[in-house]
C-alpha positions as CSV (number, residue, x, y, z in Angstrom):
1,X,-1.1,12.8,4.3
2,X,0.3,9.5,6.2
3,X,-2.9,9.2,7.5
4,X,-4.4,8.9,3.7
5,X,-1.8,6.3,2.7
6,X,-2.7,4.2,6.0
7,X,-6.2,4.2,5.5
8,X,-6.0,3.2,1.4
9,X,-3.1,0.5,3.2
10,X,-6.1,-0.6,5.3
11,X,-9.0,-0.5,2.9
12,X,-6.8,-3.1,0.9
13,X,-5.3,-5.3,3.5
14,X,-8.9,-5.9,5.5
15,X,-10.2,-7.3,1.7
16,X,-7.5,-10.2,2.8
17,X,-8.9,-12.8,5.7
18,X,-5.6,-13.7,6.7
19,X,-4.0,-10.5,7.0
20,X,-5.3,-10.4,10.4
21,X,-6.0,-6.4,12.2
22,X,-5.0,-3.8,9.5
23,X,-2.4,-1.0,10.9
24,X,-4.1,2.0,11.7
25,X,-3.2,5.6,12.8
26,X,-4.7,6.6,15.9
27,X,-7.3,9.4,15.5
28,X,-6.1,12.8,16.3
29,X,-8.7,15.6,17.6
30,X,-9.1,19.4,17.2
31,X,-10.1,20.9,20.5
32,X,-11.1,24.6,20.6
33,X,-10.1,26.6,23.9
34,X,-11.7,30.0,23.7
35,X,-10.2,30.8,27.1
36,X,-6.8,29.9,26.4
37,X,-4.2,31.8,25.1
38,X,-3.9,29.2,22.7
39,X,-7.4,28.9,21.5
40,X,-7.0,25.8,19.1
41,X,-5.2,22.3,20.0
42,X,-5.0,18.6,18.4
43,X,-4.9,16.0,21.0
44,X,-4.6,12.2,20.3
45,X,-6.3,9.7,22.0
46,X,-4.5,7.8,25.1
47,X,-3.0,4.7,23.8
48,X,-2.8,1.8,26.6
49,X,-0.7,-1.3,26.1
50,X,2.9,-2.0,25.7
51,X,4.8,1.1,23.6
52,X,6.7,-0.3,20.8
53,X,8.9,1.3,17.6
54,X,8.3,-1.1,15.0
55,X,10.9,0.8,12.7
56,X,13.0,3.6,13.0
57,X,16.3,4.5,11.3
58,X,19.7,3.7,12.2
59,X,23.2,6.2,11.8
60,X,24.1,4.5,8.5
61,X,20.0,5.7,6.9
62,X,18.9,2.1,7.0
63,X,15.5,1.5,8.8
64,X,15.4,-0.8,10.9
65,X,12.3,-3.5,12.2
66,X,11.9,-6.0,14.9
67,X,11.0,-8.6,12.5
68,X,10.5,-11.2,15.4
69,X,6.7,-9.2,16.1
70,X,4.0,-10.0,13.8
71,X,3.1,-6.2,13.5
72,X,6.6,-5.2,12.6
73,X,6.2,-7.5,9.4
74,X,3.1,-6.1,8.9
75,X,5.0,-2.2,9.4
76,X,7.7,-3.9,6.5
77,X,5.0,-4.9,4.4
78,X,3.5,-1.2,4.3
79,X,7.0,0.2,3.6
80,X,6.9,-2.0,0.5
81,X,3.6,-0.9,-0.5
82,X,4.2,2.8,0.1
83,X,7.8,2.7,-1.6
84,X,6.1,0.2,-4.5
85,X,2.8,3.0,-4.6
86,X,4.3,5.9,-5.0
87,X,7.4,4.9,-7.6
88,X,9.6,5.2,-4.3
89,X,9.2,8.4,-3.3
90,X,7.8,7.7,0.0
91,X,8.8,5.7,2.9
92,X,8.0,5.9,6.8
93,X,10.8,6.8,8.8
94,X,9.5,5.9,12.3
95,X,6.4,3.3,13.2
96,X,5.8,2.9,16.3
97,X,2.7,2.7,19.2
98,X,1.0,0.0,20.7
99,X,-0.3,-3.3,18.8
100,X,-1.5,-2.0,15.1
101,X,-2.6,1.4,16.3
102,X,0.3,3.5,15.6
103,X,1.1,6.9,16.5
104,X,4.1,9.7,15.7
105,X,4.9,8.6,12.1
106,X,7.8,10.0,10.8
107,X,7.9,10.0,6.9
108,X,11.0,10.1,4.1
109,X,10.4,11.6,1.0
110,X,12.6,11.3,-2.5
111,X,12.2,15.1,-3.5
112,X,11.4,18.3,-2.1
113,X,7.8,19.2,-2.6
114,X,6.6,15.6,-3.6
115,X,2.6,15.4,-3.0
116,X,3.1,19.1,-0.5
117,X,5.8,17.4,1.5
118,X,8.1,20.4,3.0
119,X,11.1,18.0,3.4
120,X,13.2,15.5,1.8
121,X,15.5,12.9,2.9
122,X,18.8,11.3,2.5
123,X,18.7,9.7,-0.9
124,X,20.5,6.4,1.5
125,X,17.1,5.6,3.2
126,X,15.9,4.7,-0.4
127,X,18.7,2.9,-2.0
128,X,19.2,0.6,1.1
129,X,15.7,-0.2,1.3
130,X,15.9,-1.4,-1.6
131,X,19.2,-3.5,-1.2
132,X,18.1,-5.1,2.3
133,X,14.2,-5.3,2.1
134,X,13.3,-9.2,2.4
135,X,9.9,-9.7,1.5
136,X,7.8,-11.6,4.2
137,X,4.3,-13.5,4.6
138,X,2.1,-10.1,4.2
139,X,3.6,-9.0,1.3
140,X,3.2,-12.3,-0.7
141,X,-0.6,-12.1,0.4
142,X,-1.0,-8.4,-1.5
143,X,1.1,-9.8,-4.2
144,X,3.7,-7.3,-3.8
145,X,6.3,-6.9,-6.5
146,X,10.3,-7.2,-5.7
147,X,11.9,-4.8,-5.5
148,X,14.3,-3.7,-8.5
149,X,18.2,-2.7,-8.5
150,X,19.0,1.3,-7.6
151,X,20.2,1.6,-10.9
152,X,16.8,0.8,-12.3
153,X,14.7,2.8,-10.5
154,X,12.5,5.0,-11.9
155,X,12.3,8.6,-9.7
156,X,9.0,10.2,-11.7
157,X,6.4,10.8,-9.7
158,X,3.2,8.5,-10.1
159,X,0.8,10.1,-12.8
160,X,-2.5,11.5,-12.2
161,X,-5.5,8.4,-11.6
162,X,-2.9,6.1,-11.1
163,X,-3.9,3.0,-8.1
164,X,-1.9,1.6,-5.6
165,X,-0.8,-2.4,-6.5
166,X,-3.4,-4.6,-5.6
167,X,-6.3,-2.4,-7.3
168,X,-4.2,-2.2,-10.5
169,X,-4.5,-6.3,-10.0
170,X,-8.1,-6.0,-9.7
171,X,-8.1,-4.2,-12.8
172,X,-6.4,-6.4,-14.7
173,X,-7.3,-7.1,-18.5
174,X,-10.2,-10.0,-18.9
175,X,-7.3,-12.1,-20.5
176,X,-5.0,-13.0,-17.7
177,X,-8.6,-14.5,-16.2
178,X,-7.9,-18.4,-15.6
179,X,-11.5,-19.2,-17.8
180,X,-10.6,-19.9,-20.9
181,X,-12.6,-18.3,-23.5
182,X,-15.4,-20.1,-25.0
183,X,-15.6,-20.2,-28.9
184,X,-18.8,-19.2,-31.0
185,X,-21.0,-21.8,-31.2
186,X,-23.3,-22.4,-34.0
187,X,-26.9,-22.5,-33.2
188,X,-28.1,-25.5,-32.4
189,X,-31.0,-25.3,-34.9
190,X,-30.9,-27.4,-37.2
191,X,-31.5,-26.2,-41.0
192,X,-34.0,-27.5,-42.8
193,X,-33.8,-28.2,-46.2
194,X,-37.2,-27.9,-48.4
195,X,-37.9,-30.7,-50.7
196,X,-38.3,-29.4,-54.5
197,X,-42.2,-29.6,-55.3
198,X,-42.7,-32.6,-57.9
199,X,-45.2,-31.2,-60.5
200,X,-48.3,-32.9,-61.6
């Protein structure tokens, strides 16, 4: 399922110029060993670079991000969105791996059961997202909303259909459009008026 939300994250982010190289999972591969005694395996692909952990989660619940490195603001930004997409349900718990290919994501959710998750998670990692996320370059470019008090948030699940932030932007009634509407015009033929026959 993480791998779903990162490439919708993706789809979006790669529509924006100066959002630079969208964060990515790496690809993970199902290998079938007939001779082994375990016949089926999923391998991921070596990653080479410099091993980083863009978030993870403290003692006190609070994740925590190197915001110093341009992919860690990027990693904050895709908290936002993820929290923002799915009515806060859903956060990542661990991002880390090399550059913007990431690899063992951990994931918090809300509830029990919420889209087939197993687990759920301290209702803390939530409320002091909330309190101490500080929105930063990426998510002003996907026009990220704020983020509202605890006390306001809404814990429904996100309704059938429904689209992550920046499509519901692009779906936007034709009224917030900066064109402003043209009146109906008359035609621009001009009448003409028939003279009354004079009689002879």
């Amino acid at each position: 399922m993480a791998r779903e939300y990162f490439k919708i994250f993706a789809t979006e982010t790669r529509v924006i110029e100066s959002f630079g190289a969208a964060l990515e999972v790496i690809p993970l591969y199902f290998m079938y060993l007939p001779a082994s005694s375990i016949p089926s395996a999923t391998v991921e692909a070596e990653l080479k670079g410099v091993y980083l952990r863009y978030c993870g989660m403290d003692s006190t619940g609070s994740l925590v991000f190197n915001e110093k490195l341009e992919v860690a603001q990027k990693s904050s930004c895709l908290q936002h969105w993820i929290y923002q997409w799915t009515n806060g349900n859903v956060l990542f718990s661990r991002l880390e791996g090399v550059d913007t290919t990431l690899t063992n994501i951990g994931i918090a959710v809300r509830s029990k059961g919420y889209q087939g998750f197993p687990c759920e998670a301290n209702l803390k990692v939530f409320e002091q997202f909330q309190i101490q996320h500080q929105c930063n370059y990426f998510c002003g470019l996907l026009n990220l909303k704020p983020l509202k008090a605890p006390e306001t948030l809404q814990t429904s699940t996100r309704p059938k259909g429904s689209s992550s932030p920046l499509l519901q932007r692009k779906t936007a009634p034709s009224s917030s459009s900066p064109q402003t509407p043209r009146k109906a015009t008359k035609s621009p033929k001009v009448s003409r008026k028939l003279n009354p026959q004079t009689s002879t």
